[in-house]
C-alpha positions as CSV (number, residue, x, y, z in Angstrom):
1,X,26.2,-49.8,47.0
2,X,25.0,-46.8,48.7
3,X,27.8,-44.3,50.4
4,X,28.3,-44.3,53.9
5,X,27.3,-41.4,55.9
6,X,29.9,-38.6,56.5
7,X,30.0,-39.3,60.7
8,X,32.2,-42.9,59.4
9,X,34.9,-41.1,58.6
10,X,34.6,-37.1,58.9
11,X,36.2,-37.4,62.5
12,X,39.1,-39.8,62.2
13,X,42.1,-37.6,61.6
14,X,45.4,-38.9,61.7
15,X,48.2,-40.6,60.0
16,X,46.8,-42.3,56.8
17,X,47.4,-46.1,56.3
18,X,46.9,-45.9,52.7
19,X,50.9,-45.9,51.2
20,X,50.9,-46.3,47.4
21,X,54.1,-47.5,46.1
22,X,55.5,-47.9,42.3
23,X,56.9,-51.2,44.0
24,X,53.7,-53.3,44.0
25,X,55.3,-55.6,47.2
26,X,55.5,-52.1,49.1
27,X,52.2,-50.7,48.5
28,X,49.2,-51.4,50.6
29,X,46.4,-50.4,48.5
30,X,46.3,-51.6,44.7
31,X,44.4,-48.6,43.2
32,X,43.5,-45.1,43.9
33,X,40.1,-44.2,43.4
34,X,39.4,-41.7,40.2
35,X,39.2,-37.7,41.3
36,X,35.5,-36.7,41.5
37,X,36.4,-32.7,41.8
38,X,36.0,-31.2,38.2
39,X,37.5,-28.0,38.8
40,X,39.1,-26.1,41.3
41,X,39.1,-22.6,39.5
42,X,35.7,-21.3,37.8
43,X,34.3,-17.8,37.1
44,X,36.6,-14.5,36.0
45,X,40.0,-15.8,36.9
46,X,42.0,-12.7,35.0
47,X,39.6,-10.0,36.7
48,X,40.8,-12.1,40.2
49,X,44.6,-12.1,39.1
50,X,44.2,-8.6,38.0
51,X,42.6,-7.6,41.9
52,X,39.2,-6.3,40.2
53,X,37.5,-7.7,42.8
54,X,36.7,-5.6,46.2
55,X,34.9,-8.3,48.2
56,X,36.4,-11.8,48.8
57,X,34.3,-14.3,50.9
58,X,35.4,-17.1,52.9
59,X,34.3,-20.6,53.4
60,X,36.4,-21.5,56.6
61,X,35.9,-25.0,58.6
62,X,35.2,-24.7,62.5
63,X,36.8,-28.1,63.5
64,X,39.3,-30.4,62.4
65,X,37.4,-32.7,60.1
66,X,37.7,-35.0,57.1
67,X,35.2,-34.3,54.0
68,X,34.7,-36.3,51.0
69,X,35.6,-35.4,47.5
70,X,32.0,-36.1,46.2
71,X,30.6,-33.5,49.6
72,X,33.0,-30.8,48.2
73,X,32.0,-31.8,44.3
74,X,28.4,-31.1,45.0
75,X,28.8,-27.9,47.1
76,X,31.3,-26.5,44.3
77,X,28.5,-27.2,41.9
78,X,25.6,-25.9,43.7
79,X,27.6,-22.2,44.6
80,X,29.2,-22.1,41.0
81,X,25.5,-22.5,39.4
82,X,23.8,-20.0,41.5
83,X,27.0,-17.3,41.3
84,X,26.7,-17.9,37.6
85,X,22.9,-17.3,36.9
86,X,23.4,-14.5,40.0
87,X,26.2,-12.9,39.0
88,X,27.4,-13.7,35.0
89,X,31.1,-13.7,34.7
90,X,31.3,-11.1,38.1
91,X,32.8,-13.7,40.2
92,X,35.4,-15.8,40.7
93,X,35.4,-19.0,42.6
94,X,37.9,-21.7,43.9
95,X,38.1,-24.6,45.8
96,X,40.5,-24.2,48.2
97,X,41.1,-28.0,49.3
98,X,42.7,-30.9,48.2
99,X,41.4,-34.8,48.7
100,X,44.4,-36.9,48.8
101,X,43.9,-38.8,51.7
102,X,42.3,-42.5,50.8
103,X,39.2,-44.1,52.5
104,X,39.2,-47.5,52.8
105,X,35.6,-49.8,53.6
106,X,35.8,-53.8,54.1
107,X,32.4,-54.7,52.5
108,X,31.4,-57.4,53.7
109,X,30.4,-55.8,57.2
110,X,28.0,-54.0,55.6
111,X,24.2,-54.4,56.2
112,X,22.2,-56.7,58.6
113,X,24.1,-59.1,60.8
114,X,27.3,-57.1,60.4
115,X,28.0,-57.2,64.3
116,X,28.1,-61.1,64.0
117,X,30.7,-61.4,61.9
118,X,34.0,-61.5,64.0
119,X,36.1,-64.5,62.8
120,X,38.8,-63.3,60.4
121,X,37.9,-59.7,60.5
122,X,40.0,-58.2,63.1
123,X,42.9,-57.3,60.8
124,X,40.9,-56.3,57.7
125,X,42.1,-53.5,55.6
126,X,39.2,-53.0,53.3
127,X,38.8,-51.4,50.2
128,X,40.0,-48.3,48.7
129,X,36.4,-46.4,47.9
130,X,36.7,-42.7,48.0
131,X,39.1,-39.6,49.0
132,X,38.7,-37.0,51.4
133,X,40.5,-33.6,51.8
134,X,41.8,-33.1,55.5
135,X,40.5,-29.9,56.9
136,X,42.2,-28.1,60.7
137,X,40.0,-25.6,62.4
138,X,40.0,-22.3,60.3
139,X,40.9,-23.9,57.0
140,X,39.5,-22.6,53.8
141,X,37.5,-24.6,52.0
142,X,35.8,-22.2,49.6
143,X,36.9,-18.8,48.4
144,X,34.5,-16.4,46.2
145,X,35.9,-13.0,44.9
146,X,32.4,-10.6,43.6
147,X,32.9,-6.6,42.3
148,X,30.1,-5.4,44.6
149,X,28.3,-4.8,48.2
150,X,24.9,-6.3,46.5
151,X,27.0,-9.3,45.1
152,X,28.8,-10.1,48.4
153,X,26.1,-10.5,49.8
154,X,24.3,-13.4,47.2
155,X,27.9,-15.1,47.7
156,X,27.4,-15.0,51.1
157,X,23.6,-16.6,51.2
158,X,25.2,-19.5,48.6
159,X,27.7,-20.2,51.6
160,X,25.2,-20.7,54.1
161,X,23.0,-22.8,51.5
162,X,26.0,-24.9,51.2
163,X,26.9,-25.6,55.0
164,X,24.2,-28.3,54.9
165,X,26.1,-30.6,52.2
166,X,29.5,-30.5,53.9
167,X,29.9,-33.1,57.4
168,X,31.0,-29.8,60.0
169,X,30.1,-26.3,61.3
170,X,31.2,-24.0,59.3
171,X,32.2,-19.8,59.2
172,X,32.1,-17.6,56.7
173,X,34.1,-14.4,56.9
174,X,33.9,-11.3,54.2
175,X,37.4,-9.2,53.2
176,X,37.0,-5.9,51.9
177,X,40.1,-4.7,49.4
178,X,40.9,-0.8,49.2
């Protein structure tokens, strides 16, 4: 089954309805999905603990907004791949968000003739099919620390590349260490 676009959910921010409990009676959803984020760390992490890096980049969100786990898998993949062919073991990269929230989907209104199905669906909870990571306005989504001028600005070019695979408009802002 294909995924949905990002617009079904990216916008619905609120109060999840998705309790898991270790008392089965209490819990309204019977599984959580699997975590599709490999890492959250990658690159030089002592040179980043050790402050060896001048430049720090931001990756911050321009609106409140919901992203999926397998949006934020595929832009941590893309920016780690081209910081590591750019820049060997000069950078350090993390993921600054978590997905806990759980999406649900009732499949069966999927697909053609899904606005004629009425009886018995006005209650439906669906089915647990993904997480997202909620996002407010200026939350930091990615962070990349780079040594030089020349290397700030590749991280900064991957960050742009990258706003097209994540559901909202997005900033990036540059911090330069002394």
């Amino acid at each position: 089954m294909p995924v949905r676009k990002a617009t079904a959910y990216s916008k619905k921010i609120g109060r999840p309805y998705t309790r898991r409990s270790a008392v089965k009676s209490q819990s309204y959803i019977k599984t959580i999905p699997p975590q599709k984020i490999v890492k959250w760390r990658m690159g030089n992490q002592k040179a980043y603990e050790n402050n060896e890096f001048k430049y720090i980049v931001r990756l911050l969100s321009a609106e409140d907004i919901q992203i999926r786990d397998i949006a934020l898998e595929a832009s941590r993949q893309y920016i780690n791949k081209q910081l590591d062919t750019e820049l060997p073991g000069q950078y350090f990269l993390e993921l600054r968000v978590y997905p806990h929230q759980i999406i649900r989907e009732h499949k069966v209104l999927t697909g053609a003739g899904a606005d004629r199905m009425a009886i018995g669906m006005a209650h439906s909870f669906g089915v647990p099919i993904g997480r997202t990571a909620v996002i407010k306005k200026g939350g930091e989504i990615f962070l990349a620390a780079v040594p030089t001028q020349k290397a700030m600005q590749a991280a900064v070019g991957f960050l742009k590349q990258v706003k097209s695979k994540l559901p909202c408009g997005c900033s990036i802002s540059v911090e330069i260490k002394k």
